[in-house]
Backbone as CSV, one residue per row, in Angstrom:
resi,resn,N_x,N_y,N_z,CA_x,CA_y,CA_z,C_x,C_y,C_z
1,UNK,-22.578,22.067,-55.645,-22.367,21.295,-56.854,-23.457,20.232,-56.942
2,UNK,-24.211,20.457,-58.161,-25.284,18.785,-58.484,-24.003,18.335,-58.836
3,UNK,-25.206,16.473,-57.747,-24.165,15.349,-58.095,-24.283,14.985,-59.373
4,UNK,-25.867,15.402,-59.999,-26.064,15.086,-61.374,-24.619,15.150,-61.920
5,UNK,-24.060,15.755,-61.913,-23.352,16.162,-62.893,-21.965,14.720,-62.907
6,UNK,-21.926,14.661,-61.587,-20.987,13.260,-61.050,-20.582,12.014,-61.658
7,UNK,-19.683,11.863,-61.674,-19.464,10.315,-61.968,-18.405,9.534,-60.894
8,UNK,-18.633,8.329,-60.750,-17.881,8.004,-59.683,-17.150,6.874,-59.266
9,UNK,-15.621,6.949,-59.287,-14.735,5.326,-59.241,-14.716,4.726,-58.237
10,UNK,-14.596,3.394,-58.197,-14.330,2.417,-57.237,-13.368,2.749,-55.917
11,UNK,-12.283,3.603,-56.356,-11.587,4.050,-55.342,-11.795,5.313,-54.687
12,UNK,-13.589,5.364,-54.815,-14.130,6.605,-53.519,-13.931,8.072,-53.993
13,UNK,-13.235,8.137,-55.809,-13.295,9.278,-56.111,-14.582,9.544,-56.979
14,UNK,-14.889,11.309,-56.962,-15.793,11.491,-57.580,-15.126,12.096,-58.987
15,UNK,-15.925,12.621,-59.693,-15.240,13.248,-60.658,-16.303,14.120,-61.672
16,UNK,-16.122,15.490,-62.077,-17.084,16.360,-62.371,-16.750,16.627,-63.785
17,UNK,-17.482,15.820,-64.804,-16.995,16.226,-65.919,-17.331,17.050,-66.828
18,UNK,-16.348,18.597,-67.562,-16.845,19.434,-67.739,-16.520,19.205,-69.046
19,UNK,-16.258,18.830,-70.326,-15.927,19.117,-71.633,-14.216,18.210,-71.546
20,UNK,-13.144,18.511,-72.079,-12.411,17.735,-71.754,-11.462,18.189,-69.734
21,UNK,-12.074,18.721,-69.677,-11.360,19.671,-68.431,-12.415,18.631,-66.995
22,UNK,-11.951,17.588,-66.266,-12.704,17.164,-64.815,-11.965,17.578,-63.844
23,UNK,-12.980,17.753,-62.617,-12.492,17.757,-61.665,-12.687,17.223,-60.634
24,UNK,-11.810,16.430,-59.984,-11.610,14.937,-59.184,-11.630,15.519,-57.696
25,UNK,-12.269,14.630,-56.757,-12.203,14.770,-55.427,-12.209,13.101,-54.575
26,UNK,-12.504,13.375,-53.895,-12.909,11.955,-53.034,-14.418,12.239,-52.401
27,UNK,-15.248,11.119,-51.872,-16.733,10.892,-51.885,-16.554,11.394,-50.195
28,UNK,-17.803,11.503,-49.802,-17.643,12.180,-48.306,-17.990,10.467,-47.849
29,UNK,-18.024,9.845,-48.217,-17.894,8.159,-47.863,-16.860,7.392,-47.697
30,UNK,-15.790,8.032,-48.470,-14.160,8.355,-48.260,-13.661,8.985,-46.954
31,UNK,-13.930,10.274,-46.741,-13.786,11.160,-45.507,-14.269,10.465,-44.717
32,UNK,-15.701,10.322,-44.487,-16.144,9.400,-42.827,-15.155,8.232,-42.471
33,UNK,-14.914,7.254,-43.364,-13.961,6.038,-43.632,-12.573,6.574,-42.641
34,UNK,-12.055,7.537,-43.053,-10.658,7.814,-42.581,-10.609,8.896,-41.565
35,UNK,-11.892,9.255,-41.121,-11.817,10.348,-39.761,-11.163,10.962,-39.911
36,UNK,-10.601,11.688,-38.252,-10.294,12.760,-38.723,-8.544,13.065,-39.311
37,UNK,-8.334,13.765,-40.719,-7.316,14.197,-41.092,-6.641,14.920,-40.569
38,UNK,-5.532,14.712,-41.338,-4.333,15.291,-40.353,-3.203,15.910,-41.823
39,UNK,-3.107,15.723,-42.900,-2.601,15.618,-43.756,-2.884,15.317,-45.143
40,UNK,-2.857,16.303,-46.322,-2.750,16.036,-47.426,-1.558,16.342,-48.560
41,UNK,-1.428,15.350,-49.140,-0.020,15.697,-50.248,-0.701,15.312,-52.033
42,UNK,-1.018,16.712,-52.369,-0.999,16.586,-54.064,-0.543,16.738,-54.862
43,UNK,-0.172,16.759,-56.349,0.453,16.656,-56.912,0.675,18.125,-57.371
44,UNK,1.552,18.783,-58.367,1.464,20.105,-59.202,0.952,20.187,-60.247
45,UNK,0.624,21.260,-60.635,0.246,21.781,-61.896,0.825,21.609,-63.013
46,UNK,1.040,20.643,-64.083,1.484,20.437,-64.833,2.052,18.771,-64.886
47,UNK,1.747,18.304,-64.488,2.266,17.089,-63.703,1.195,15.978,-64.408
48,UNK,1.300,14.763,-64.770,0.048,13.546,-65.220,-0.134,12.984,-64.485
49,UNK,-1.506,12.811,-64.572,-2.165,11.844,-63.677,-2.313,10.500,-64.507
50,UNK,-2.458,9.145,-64.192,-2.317,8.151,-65.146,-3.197,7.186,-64.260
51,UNK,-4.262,6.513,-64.999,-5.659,6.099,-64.292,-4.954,4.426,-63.867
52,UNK,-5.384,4.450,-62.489,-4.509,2.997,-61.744,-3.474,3.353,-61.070
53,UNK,-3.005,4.813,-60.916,-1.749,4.787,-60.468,-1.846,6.041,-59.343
54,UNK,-1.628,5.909,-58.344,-1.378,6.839,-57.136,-0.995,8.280,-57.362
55,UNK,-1.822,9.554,-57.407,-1.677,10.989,-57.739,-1.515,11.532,-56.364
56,UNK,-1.093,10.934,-55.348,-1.323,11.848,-53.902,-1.827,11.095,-52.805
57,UNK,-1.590,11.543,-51.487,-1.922,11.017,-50.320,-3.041,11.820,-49.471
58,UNK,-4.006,11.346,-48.734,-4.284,11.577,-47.695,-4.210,10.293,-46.424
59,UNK,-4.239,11.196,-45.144,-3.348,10.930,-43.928,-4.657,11.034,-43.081
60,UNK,-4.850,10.303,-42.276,-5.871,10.642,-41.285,-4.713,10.065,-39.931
61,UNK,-5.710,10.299,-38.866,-5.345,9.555,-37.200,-4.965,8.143,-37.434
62,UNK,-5.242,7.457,-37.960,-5.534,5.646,-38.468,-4.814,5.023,-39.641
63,UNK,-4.502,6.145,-40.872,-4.158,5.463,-41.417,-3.379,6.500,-43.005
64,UNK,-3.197,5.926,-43.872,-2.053,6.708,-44.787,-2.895,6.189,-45.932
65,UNK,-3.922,6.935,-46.957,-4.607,6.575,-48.220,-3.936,7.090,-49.612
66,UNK,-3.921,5.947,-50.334,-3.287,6.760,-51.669,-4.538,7.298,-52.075
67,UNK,-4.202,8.423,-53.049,-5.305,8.784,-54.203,-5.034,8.568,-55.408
68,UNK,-6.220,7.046,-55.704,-5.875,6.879,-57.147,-6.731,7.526,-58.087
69,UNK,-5.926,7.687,-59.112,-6.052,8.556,-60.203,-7.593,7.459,-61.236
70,UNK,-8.636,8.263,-61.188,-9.820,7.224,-62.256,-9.496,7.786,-63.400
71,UNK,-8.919,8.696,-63.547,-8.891,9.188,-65.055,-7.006,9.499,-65.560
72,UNK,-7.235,9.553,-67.019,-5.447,9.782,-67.380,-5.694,11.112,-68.127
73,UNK,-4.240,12.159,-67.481,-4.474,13.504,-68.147,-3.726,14.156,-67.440
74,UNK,-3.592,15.612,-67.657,-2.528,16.636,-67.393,-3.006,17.667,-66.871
75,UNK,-2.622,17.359,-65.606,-3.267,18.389,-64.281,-2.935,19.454,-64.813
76,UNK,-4.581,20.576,-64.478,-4.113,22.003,-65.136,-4.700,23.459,-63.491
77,UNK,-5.375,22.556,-62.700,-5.443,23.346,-61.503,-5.367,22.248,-60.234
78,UNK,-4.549,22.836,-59.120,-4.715,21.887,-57.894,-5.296,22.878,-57.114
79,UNK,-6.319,22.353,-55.745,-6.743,22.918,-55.126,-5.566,23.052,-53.397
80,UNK,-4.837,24.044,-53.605,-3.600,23.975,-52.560,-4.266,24.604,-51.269
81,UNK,-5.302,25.030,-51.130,-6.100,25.898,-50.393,-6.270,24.574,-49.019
82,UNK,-6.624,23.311,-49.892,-6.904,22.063,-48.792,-5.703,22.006,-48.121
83,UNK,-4.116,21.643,-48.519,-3.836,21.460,-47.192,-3.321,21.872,-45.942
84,UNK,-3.697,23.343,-45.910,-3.735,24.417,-44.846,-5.617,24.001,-44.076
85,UNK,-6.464,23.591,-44.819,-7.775,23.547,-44.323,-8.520,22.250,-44.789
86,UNK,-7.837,21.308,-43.972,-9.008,19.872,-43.917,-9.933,19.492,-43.866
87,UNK,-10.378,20.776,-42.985,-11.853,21.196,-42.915,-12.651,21.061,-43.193
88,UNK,-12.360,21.712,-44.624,-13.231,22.079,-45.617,-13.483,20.940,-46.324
89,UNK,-12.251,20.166,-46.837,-12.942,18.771,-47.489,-13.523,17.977,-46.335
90,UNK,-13.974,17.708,-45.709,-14.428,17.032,-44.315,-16.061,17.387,-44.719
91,UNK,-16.118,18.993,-44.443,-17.230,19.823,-44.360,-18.122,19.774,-45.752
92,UNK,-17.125,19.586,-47.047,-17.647,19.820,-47.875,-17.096,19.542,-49.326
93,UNK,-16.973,17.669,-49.328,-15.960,17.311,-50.142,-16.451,17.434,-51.956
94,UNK,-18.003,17.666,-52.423,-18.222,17.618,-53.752,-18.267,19.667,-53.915
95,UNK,-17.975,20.381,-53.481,-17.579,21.523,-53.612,-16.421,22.092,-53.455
96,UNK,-15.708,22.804,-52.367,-14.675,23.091,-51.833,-13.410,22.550,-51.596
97,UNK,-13.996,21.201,-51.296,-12.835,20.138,-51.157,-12.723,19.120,-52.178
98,UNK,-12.700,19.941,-54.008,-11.950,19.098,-54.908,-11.048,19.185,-54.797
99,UNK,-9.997,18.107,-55.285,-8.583,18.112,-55.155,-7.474,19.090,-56.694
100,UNK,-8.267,18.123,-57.425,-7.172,18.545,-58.719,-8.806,18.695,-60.254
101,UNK,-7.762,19.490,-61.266,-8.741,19.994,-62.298,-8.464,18.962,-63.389
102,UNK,-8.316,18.029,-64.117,-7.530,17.535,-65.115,-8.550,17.619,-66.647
103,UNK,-6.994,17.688,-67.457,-7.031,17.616,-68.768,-7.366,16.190,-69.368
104,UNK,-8.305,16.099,-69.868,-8.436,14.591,-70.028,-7.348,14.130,-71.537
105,UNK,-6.680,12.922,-71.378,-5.684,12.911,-72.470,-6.784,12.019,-73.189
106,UNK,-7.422,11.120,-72.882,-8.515,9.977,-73.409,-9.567,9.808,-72.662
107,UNK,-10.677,9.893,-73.639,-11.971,9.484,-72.528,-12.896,7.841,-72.544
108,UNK,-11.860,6.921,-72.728,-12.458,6.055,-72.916,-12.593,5.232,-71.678
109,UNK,-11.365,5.605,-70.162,-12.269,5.053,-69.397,-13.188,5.820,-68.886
110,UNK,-14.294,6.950,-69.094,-15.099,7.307,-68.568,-16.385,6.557,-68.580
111,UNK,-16.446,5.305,-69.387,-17.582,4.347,-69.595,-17.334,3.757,-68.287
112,UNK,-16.150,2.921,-67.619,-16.255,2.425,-66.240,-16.259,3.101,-65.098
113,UNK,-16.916,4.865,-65.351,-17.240,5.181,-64.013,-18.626,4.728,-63.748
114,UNK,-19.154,4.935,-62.533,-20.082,4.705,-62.002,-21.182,6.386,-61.542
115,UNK,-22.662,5.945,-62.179,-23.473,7.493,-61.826,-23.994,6.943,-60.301
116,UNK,-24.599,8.634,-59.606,-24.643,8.221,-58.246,-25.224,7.060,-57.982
117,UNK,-26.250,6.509,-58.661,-27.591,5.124,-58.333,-26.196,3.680,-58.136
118,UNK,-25.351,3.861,-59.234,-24.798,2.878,-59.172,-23.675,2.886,-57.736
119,UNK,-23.074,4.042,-57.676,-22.462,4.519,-56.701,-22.793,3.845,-55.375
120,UNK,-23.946,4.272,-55.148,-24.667,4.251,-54.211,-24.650,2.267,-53.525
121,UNK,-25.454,1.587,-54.906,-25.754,0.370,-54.946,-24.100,-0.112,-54.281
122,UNK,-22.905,-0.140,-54.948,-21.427,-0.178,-54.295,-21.606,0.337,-53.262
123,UNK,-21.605,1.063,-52.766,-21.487,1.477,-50.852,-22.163,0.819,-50.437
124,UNK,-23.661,0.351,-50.416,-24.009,-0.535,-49.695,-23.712,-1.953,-49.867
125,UNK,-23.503,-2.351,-51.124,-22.709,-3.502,-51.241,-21.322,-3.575,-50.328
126,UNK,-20.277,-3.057,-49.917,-19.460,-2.751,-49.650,-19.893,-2.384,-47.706
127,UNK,-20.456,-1.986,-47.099,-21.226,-2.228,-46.286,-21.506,-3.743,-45.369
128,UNK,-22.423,-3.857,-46.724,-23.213,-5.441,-46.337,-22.194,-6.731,-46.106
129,UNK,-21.175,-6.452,-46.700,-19.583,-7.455,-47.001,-18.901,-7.025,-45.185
130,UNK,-18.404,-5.856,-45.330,-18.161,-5.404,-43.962,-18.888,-5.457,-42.641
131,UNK,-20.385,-5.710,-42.782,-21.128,-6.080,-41.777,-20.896,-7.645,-41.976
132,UNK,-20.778,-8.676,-42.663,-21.186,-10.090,-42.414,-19.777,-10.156,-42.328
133,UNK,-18.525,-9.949,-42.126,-17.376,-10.360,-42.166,-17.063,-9.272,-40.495
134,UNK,-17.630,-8.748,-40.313,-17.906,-8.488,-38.526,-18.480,-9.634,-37.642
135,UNK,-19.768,-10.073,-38.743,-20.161,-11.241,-38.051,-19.840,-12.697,-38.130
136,UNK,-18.845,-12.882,-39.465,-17.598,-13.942,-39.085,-16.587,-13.761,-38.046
137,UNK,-16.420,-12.523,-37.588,-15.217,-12.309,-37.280,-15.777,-12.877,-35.438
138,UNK,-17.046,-12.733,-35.271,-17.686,-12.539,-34.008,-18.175,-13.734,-33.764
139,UNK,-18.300,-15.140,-34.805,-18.464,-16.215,-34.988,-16.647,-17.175,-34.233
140,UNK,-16.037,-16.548,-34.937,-14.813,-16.803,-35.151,-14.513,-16.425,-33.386
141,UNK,-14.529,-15.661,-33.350,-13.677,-15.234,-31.624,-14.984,-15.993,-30.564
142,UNK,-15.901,-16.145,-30.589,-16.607,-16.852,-29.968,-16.256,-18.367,-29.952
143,UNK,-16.211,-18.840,-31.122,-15.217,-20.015,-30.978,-14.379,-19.918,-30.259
144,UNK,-13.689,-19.680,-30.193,-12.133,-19.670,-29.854,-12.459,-19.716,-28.073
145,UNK,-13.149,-19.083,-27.708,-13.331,-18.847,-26.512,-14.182,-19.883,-25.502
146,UNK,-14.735,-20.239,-26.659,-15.874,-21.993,-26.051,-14.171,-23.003,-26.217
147,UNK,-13.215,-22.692,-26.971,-12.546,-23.913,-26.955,-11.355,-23.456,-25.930
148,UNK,-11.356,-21.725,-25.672,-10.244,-21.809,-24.161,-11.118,-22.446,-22.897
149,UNK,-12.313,-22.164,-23.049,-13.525,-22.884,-22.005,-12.877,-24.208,-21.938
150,UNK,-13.195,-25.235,-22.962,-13.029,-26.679,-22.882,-11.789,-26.712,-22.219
151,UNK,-10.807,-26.290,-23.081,-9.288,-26.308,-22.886,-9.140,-26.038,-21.463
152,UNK,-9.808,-25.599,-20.430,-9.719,-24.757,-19.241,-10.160,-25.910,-18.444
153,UNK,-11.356,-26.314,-18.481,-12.244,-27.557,-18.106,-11.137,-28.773,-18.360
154,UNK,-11.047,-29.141,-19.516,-9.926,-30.036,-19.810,-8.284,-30.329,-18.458
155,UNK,-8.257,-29.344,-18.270,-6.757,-28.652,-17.547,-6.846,-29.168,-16.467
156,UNK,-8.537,-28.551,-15.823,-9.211,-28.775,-14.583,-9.116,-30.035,-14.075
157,UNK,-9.827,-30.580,-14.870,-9.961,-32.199,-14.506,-8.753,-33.145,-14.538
158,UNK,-7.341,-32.858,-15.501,-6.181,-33.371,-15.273,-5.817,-32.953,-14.254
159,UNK,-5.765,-32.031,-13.570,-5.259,-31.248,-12.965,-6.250,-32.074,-11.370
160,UNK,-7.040,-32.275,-11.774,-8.034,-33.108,-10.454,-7.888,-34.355,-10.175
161,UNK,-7.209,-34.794,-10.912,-7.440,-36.267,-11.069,-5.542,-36.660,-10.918
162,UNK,-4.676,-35.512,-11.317,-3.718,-35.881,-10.913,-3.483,-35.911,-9.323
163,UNK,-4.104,-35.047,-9.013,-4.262,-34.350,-7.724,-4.904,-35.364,-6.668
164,UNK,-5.963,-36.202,-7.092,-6.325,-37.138,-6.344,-5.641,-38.225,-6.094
165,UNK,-4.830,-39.066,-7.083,-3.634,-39.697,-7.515,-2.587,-39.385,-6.505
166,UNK,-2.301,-38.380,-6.220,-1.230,-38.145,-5.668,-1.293,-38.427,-3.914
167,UNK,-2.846,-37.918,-3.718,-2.990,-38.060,-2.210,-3.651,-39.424,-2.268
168,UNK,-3.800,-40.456,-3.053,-3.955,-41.669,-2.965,-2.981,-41.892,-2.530
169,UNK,-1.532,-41.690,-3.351,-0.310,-42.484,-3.395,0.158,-42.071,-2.018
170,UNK,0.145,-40.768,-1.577,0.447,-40.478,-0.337,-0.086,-41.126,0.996
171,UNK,-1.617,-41.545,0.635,-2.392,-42.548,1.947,-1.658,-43.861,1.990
172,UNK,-1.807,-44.612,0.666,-1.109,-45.513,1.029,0.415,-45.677,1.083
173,UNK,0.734,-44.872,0.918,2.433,-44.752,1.464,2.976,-44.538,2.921
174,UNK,1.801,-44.042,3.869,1.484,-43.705,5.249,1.153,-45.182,5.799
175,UNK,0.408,-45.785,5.491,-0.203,-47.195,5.709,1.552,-48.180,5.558
């Protein structure tokens, strides 16, 4: 599949639009994200999808993802083949591993998808946020650890000074 053809939502889905008939998957930027699967649950044939609102699950080792719906419309093929073979969307998520076909009921949010360039620009944005909030996080626990240091040092020296105190009080209590 050209990605040309692609358009692509915020919530990691892609979407292939053919006339009023798309067909929706998730980005293989999605898949790496959630390793390896274990589980998918989609919706049926005949069934609406409604854009903002949860059409299905995938399940990995880590964690439980909704699939939200970027577009509103009336599912007219699901791909049931995926969840006997995870595989395949893993292996090969803008071909094999689309999920569902939909009927588009309105195409007016298709202006807030995103083409691959923009796509793209979001993942690494999205990235760059997740790398500097690693390096708060590594700011943050380093602290913490200079102040069990002090706190430790701190302890020490009460702990020394009571200690000397005591075998003072004990010398001259001998005397």
């Amino acid at each position: 599949m050209k990605k040309a053809k692609i358009k692509y939502a915020p919530e990691h889905n892609w979407i292939e639009l053919k006339r009023k008939v798309v067909t929706i998957g998730i980005t293989d930027y999605l898949t790496d994200a959630l390793g390896d699967l274990i589980d998918l649950c989609l919706p049926k044939v005949g069934e609406e999808v409604i854009y903002g609102i949860s059409y299905g699950e995938i399940e990995s080792i880590n964690t439980l993802h909704d699939l939200i719906a970027p577009l509103s419309g009336e599912i007219v093929k699901v791909n049931t083949d995926l969840s006997t073979s995870l595989k395949t969307l893993q292996k090969d998520p803008y071909g094999d591993g689309w999920f569902i076909k939909v009927r588009l009921a309105e195409d007016d949010n298709l202006d807030s998808l995103m083409d691959e360039d923009e796509y793209e620009d979001y993942i690494k944005n999205i990235k760059k946020q997740v790398k500097e909030a690693g390096k708060k996080k590594k700011k943050v626990e380093a602290k913490k650890e200079e102040e069990k240091k002090a706190e430790k040092k701190t302890v020490k020296k009460t702990v020394e000074k009571v200690t000397t105190k005591k075998k003072a009080a004990a010398k001259s209590k001998k005397r």
